[in-house]
C-alpha positions in Angstrom: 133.3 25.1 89.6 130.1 25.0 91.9 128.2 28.2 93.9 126.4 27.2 96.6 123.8 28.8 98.5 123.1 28.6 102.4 119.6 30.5 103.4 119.0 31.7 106.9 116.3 33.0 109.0 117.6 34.7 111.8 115.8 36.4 114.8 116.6 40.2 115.2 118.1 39.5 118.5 120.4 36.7 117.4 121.8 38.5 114.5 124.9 40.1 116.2 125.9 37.1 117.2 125.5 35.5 113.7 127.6 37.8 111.6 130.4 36.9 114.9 129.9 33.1 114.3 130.1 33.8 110.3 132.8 35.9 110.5 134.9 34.2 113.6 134.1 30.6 113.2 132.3 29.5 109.6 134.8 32.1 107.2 138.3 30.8 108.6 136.9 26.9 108.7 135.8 27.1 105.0 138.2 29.2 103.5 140.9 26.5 104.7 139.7 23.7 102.9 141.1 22.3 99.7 139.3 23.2 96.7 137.6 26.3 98.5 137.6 29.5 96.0 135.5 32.5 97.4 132.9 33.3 100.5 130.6 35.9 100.2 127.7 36.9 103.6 125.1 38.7 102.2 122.0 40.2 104.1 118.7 41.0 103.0 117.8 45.0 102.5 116.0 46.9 105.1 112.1 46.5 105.5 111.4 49.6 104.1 113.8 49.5 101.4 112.2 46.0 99.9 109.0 48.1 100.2 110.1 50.9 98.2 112.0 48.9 95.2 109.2 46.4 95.2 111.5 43.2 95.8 109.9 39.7 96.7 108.8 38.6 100.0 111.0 36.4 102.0 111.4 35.3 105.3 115.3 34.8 104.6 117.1 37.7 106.2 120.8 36.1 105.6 122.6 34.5 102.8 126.0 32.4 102.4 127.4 31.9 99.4 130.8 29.7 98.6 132.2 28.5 95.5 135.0 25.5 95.4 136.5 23.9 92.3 134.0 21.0 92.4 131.4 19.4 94.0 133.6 16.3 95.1 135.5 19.4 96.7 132.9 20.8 98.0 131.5 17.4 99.8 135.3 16.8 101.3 134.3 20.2 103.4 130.8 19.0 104.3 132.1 16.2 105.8 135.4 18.0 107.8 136.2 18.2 111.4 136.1 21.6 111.0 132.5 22.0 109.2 131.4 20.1 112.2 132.6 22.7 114.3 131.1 25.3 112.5 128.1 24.4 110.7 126.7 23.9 114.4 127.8 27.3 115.5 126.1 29.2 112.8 123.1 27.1 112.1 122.3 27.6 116.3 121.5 30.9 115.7 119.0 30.2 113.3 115.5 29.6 113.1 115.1 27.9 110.0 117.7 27.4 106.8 117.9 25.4 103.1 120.5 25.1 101.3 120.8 24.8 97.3 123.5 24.0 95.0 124.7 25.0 91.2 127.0 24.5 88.1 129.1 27.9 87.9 128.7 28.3 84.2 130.2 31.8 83.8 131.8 34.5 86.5 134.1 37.7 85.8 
């Protein structure tokens, strides 16, 4: 199995719209495809709250990860009518993004 992780910088305005795009557009397209095991959206903690627990500095507010059975799997997707519908509509809203990829070696 492979994770992989999409990293987002996202203006405050433009956030809204976003979480939409993630949750309307990128979630149903991915969670389609063949191989496709689990989708999580995460988003960075609140200025003040980094401050306070002392977390690293990034400019990253949002985070996608997916996992899918393998990365042969995982390459079908990237290369899918519907990931070219909606990598475009999510990545739009961005400023700036990478992306990395892993081995799952152990989950629960």
């Amino acid at each position: 199995m492979i994770l992989f992780e999409l990293h987002f910088q996202v203006e405050p305005d433009k956030r809204a719209a976003f979480e939409s795009a993630f949750a309307e557009v990128f979630a149903p397209a991915i969670s389609r495809q063949k191989g496709f095991q689990s989708l999580k959206l995460l988003r960075l903690y609140a200025p003040e709250v980094i401050a306070e627990i002392q977390a690293s500095a990034t400019e990253y507010q949002y985070q996608i990860n997916f996992t899918f059975e393998s990365e042969a799997a995982r390459r079908v997707w990237a290369t899918s009518p519907d990931h070219d519908v909606a990598w475009p509509k999510l990545s739009a809203l961005t400023s700036k993004f990478f992306w990395r990829g892993y081995d799952l070696l152990a989950a629960k």
